[in-house]
N, C-alpha and C positions, 0 to 999 in steps of 0.2 A: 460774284456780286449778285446775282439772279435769287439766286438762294435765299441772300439775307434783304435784296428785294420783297420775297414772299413771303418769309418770315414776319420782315416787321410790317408789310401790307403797303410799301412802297412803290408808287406806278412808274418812276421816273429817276433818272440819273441824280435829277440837280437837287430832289430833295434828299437823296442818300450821300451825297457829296453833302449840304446845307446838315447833315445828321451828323458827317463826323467832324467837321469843324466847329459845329455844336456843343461835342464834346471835348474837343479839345480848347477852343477857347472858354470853356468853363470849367476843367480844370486846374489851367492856370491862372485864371481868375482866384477860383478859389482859395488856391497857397500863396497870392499875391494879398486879398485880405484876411487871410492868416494870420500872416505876416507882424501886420504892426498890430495884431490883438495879442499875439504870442510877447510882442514887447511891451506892450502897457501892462499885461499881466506881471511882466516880469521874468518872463519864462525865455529861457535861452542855452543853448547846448554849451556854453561858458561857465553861464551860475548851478547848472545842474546836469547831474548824470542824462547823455546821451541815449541812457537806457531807457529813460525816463520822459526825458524832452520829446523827443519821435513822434513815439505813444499817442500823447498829449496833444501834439502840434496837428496828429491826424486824424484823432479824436474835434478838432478845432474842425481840422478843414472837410471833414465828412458830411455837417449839419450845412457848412455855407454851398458843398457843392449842390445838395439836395436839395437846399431852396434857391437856387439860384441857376440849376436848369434847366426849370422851365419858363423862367424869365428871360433868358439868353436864348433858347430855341423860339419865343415868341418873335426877337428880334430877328429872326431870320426864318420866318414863318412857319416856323413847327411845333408851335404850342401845344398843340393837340396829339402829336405824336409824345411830346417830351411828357406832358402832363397824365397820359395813360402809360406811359415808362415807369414813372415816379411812381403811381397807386402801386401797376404792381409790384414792381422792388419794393416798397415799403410795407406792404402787406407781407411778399413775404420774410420780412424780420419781423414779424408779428406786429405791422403799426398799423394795420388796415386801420384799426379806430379811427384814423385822425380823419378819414374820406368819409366819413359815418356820415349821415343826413339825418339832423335831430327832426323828432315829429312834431 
């Protein structure tokens, strides 16, 4: 635990405890409103290939996790860690753009 203490520049137990509950209730947040967007679309491993459905459904839940873990680590005070998480994960799948600072 030390390790990934100094890793992510964390001082203290309660906020690496507060870091993985973070993640974990966000992302069952996230396939919780999946959920009924995968049903209004219509989309369900009933009406179409399983192979297909998956895919899609995690394709769904990818975009809600990523905007919604930094709003979920705000509620338990680690905005600032979740919010430089975010940059760079998303940088590196090539989205740096979206942190760009117009002039």
């Amino acid at each position: 635990m030390e390790k990934l203490k100094q890793r992510w520049g964390i001082e203290n137990n309660w906020a690496l405890a507060a870091i993985f509950i973070v993640f974990a209730i966000n992302g069952s947040f996230a396939a919780w409103v999946a959920k009924p967007i995968t049903n209004l679309l219509g989309l369900s491993p009933q009406t179409m290939s399983p192979w297909l459905y998956y895919p899609l459904r995690v394709s769904l839940i990818f975009p809600i996790y990523q905007t919604t873990l930094p709003l979920v680590g705000w509620l338990f005070g680690q905005f600032k860690f979740f919010w430089e998480f975010e940059k760079k994960f998303l940088s590196r799948l090539g989205l740096s753009f979206l942190f760009k600072k117009a002039n």
